[in-house]
C-alpha positions, -999 to 999 in steps of 0.1 A, spaced: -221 -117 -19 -193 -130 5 -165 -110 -21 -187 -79 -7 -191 -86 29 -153 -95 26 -146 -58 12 -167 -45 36 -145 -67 65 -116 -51 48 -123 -17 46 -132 -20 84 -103 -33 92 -85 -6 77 -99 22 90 -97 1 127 -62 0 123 -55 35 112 -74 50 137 -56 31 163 -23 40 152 -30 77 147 -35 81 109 -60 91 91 -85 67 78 -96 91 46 -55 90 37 -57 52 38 -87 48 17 -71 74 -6 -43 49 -14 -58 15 -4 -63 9 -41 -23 24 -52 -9 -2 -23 -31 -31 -33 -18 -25 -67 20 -20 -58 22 -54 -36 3 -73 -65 33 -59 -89 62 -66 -65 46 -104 -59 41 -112 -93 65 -93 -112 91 -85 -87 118 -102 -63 88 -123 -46 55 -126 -28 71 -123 4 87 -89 -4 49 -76 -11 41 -66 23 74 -54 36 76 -29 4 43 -17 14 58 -13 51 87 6 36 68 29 10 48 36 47 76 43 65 94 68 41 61 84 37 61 88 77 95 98 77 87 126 52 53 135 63 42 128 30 7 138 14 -16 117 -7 3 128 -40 38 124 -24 27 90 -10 17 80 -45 50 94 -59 70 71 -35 43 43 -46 57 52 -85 88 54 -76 89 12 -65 67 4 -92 91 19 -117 120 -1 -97 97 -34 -104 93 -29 -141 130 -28 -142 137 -59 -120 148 -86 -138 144 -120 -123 
């Protein structure tokens, strides 16, 4: 029960945040899944847990920069995913 009421908390919170900051909450729940996967890749199998949230940040801002749709957003996603299964630590 508290995992759900925590997902529920979460997915509040997201679409809180987006809404203040002028982005659509649909686009965010699109691709909550896609980032959630990306920073558990870079944490675990990339440069290091701290790095997690700031490559989010960046795959965000490049998709900003570019005005990026859902399927270009998840193209940048690929794109640092591919870079983590080639890091070698």
């Amino acid at each position: 029960m508290a995992e759900k009421e925590s997902l529920h908390t979460t997915h509040a919170w997201l679409r809180d945040a987006a809404e203040e900051l002028g982005v659509d909450p649909q686009l965010v729940q699109a691709l909550v899944g896609d980032i959630l996967d990306l920073t558990a890749a870079v944490a675990h199998n990339g440069p290091s847990r701290p790095a997690a949230p700031t490559t989010a940040f960046i795959v965000g801002l490049a998709a900003g920069a570019k005005g990026a749709d859902i399927q270009e957003v998840r193209c940048l996603i690929e794109r640092v995913n591919t870079m983590v299964d080639n890091y070698k630590k």
